[in-house]
C-alpha positions as a printed Julia matrix, in Angstrom:
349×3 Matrix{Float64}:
  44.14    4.45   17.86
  41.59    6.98   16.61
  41.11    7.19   12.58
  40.77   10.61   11.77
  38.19   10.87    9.11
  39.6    11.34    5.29
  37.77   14.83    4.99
  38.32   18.42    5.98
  36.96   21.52    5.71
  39.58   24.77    3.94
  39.41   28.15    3.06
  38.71   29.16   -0.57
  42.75   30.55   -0.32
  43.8    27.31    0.63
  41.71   25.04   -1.59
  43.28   27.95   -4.65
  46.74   26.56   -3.39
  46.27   23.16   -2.53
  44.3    22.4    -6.31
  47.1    24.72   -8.1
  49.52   22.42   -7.19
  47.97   19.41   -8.34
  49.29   17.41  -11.58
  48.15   17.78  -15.06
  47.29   14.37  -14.84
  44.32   15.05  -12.71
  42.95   16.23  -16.35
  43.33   13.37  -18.37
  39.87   13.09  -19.01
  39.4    16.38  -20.22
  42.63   16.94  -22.4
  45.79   15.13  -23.06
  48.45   15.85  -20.22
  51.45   15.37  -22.64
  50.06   18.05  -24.91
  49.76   20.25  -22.18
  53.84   19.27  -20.79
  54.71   19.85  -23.96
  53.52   22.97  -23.74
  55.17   23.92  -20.18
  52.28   23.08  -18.0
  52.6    20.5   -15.28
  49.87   21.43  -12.58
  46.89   22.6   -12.63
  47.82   26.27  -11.67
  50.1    26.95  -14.85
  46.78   25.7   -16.79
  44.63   27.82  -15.33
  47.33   30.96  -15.97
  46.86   30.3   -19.84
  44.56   32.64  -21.82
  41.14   31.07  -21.63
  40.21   32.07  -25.07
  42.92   30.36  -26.66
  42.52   27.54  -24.45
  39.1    27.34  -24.82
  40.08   27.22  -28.96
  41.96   24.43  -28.95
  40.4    21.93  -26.16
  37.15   23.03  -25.98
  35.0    24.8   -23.04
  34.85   21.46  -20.77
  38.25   21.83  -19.71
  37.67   25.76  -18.3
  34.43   24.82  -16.74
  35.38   21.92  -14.85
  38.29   23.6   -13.15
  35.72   26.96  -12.59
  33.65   24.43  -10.76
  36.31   23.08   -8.85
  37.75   26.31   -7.72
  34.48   27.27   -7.04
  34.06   30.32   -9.68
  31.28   28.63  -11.2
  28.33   26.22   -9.55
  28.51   22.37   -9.87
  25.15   21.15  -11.91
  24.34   17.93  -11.41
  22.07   15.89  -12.81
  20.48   13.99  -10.32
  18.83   10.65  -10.54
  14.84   10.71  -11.26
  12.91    7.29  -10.78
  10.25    6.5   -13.52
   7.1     7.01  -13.07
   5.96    3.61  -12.84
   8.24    0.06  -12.15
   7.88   -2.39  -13.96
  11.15   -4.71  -14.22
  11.95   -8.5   -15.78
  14.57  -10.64  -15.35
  16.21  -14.28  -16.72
  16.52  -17.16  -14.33
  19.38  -19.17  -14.29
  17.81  -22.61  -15.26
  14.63  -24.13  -15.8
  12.71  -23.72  -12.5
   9.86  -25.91  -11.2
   9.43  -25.01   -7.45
   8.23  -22.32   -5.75
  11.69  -21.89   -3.71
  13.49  -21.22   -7.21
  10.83  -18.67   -7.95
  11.0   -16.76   -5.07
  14.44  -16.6    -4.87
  15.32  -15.34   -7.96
  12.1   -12.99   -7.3
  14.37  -11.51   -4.28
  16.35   -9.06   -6.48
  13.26   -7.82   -7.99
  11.48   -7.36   -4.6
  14.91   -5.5    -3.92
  14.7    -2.87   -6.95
  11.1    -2.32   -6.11
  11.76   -1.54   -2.61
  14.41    0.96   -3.71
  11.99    2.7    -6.13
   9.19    2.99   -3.64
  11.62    4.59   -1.44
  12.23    6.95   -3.82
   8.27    7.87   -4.56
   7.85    7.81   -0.92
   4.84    5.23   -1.11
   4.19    1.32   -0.24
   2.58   -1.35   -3.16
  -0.98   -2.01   -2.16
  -1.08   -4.43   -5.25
   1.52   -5.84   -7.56
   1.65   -9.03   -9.51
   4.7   -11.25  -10.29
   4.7   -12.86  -13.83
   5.95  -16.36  -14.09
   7.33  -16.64  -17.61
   7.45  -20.05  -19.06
   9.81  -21.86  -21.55
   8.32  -21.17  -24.75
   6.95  -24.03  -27.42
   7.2   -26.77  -24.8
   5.88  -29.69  -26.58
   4.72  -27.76  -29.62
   2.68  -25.54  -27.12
   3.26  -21.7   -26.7
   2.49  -21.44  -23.22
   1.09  -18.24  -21.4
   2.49  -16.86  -18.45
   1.4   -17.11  -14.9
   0.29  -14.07  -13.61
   0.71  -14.24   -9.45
  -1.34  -11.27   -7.84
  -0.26  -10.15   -4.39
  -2.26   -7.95   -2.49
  -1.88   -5.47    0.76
  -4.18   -3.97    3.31
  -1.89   -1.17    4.18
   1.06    0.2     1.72
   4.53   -1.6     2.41
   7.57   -1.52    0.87
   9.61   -3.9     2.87
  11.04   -6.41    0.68
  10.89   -9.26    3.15
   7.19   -8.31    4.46
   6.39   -8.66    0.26
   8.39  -11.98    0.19
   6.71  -13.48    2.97
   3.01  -12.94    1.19
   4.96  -14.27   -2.45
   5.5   -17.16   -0.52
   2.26  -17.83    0.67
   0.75  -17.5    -2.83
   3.71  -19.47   -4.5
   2.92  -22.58   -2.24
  -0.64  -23.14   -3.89
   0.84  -22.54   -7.01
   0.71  -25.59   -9.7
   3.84  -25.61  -12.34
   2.11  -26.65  -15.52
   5.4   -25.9   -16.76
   9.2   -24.28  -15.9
   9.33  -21.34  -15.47
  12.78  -19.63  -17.41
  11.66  -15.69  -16.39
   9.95  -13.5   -13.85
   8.29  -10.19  -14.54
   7.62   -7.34  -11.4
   4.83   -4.83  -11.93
   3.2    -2.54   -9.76
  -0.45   -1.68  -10.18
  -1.74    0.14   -7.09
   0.52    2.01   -4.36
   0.25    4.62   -1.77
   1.69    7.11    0.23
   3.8     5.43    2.91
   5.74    7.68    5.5
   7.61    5.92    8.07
   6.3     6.82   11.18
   8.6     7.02   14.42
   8.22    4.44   17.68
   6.23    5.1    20.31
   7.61    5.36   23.84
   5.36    3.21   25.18
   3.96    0.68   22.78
   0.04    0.14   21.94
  -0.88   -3.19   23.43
  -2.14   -5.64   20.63
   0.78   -4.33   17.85
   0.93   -1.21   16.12
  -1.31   -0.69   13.09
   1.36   -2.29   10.75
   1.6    -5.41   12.11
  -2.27   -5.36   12.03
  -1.79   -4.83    8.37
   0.43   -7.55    8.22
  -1.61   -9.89    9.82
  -4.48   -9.04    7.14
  -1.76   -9.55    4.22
  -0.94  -12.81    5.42
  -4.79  -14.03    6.19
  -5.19  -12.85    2.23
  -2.51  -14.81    0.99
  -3.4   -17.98    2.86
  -7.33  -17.88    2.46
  -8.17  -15.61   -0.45
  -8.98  -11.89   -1.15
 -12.4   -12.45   -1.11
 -12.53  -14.06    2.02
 -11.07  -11.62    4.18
 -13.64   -8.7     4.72
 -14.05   -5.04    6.37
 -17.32   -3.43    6.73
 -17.68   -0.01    4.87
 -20.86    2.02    5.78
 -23.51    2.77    2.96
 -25.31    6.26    3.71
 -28.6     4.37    4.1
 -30.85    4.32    7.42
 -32.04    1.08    6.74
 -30.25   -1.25    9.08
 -30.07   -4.23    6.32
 -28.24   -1.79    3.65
 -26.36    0.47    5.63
 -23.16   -1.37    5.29
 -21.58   -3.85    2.75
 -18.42   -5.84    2.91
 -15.57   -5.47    0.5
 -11.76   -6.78    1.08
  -9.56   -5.32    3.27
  -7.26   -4.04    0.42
  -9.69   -2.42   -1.75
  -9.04    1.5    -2.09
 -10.61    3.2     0.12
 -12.23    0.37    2.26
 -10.13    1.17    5.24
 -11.51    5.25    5.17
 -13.4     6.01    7.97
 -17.09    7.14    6.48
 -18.68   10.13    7.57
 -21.4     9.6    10.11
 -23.36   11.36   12.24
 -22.59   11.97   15.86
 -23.67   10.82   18.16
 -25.2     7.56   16.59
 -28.22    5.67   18.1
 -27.01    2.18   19.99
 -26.42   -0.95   17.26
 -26.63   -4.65   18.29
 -23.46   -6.55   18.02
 -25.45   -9.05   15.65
 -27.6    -8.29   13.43
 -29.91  -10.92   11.73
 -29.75  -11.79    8.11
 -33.44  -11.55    7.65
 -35.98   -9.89   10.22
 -37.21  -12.59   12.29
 -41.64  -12.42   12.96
 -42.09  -12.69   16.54
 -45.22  -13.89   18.23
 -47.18  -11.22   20.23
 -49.12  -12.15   23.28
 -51.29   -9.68   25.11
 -49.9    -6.78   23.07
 -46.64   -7.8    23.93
 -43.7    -9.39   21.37
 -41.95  -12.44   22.6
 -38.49  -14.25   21.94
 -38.57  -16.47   24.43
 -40.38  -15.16   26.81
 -41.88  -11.72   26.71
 -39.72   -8.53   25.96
 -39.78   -5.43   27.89
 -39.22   -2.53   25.56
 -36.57   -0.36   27.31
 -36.42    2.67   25.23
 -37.79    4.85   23.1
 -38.72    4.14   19.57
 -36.48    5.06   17.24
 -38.33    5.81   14.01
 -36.45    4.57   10.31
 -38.2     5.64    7.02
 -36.73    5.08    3.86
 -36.23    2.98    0.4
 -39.42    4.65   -0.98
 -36.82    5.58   -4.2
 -36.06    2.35   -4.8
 -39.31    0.24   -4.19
 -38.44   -1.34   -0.86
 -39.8     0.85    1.43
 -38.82    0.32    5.33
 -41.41    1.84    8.04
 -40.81    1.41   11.52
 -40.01    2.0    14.83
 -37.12    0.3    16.53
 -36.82   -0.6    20.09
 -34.2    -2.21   22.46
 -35.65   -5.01   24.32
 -35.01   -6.85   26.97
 -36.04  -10.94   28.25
 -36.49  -11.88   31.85
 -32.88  -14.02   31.63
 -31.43  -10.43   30.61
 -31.17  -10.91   26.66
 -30.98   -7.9    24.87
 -32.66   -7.76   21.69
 -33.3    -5.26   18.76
 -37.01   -5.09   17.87
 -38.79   -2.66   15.34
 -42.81   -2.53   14.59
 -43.88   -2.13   11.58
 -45.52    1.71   10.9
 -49.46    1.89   10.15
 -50.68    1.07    6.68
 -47.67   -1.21    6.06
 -48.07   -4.6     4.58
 -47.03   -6.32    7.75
 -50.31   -5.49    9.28
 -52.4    -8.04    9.98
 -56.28   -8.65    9.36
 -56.87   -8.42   13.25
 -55.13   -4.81   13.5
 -52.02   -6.33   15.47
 -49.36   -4.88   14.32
 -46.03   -7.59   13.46
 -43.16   -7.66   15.41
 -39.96   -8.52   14.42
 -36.79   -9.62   15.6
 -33.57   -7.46   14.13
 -30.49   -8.06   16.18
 -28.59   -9.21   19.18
 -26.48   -7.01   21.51
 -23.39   -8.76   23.23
């Protein structure tokens, strides 16, 4: 059959009634029910009939302002639960452990508590770092613990997404020594609202599983060898952008450009490459037909490496695109005959 659920809802009246008739023994953490029998009370209604000063004498103003509470004379404060400001949590393994299975399971009910706090703050860990504490004095040697950095491209608090990168990082790990403790410790987290599924899903993922994908290709290969681009507000092509990890702050923020912005080549070239000119013409190849404008970049005279010139897209007869630029008049580039160098910049797909 149907359980009916264990709750309903009363009038005030009725909740009077049904709590008057309830035993003194419902108080017995507020005042002794024998005193009170002795006394002629046996429910909760003949208590509440007694004169609240005198009662309030001899057991105290607890007693009163529970029951006002629960007859709903007075409001119920509660003192809720407030999660500290920071986490940072340790804990003692079982044994003396030398594998990186042992460590990350007993890291599991850390991973756990941290999830549970960062649900709380309503934010993800973009960087935490697991301490491996080791048995102290091991052969006369006080021994250091092993700090075990894990870091995120977008905030997370899932406690088996954070596993998964702990064990990536645990598997290169060398055990100079066993480890007897683990510390938790956050050191970088962000806002993290869950966001609701899409009726019909992107193709490719959604931009979490993206972000998962770049946690994992950090813990396998390195921070520093897993790179975004982050635009410098610089015309020259060469220092307009730099490349920083994927998980520093604020590397994944679009920058604010200009619109629209001129066409960029897929590739561009470490270093300008000097092209040959023939009959006033510059040639990769073969020789390039210029096929728009030039667009004219001056800058660096600030910092001593000033850029003048005038880029151009280019085309070859076998349908290359290139990225050229000239260099202005009364640049160094200019040669004793007058030409003027050409240079090759980038590549378009």
């Amino acid at each position: 059959g149907v359980v009916r659920p264990g709750r309903r809802a009363v009038g005030m009246a009725r909740l009077h009634r049904l709590l008057d008739r309830l035993p003194v023994e419902a108080l017995h953490a507020l005042a002794d029910p024998a005193w009170l029998d002795g006394i002629g009370c046996r429910t909760l209604g003949e208590v509440r009939r007694l004169p609240r000063a005198g009662l309030t004498r001899r057991l105290g103003p607890a007693l009163l302002a529970r029951l006002d509470q629960a007859y709903g004379d007075t409001p119920a404060r509660f003192a809720w639960f407030v999660a500290p400001p920071a986490f940072a949590q340790r804990m003692d393994l079982p044994g003396r452990i030398e594998s990186a299975e042992g460590v990350l399971a007993g890291a599991q009910r850390l991973l756990l508590a941290l999830a549970g706090w960062l649900a709380v703050q309503q934010a993800g860990v973009t960087r935490c770092v697991l301490v491996l504490e080791h048995e102290r004095y091991r052969r006369g040697v006080d021994t250091d613990g092993t700090e075990v950095p894990v870091g995120l491209a977008q905030p997370s608090r899932d406690p088996a997404h954070l596993s998964r990168l702990l064990r990536e990082k645990l598997d290169k790990l060398n055990f100079h020594a066993p480890v007897t403790g683990l510390a938790l410790r956050v050191e970088a987290m962000a806002a993290c609202v869950p966001h609701s599924d899409a009726l019909f899903p992107e193709p490719g993922g959604t931009p979490e599983d993206l972000g998962r994908l770049l946690d994992t290709l950090m813990a396998r290969l390195g921070r520093d060898n897993v790179l975004q681009p982050r635009p410098l507000a610089d015309h020259r092509p060469e220092r307009a952008n730099r490349w920083c990890p994927v998980d520093e702050p604020g590397g994944n923020k679009a920058a604010s450009l200009p619109d629209p912005q001129p066409e960029r080549p897929l590739w561009l070239l470490p270093q300008p490459l000097p092209l040959p000119v023939q009959r006033h013409r510059p040639c990769h190849g073969g020789p390039l037909a210029l096929l728009s404008r030039p667009e004219r970049i001056e800058a660096g005279w600030w910092d001593g490496a000033l850029a003048t010139r005038d880029y151009f897209i280019a085309e070859r007869a076998d349908g290359l695109r290139c990225w050229i630029f000239r260099e202005r008049p009364g640049h160094a580039a200019q040669d004793d005959g007058g030409e003027y160098r050409w240079f090759l910049h980038g590549l378009f797909a």
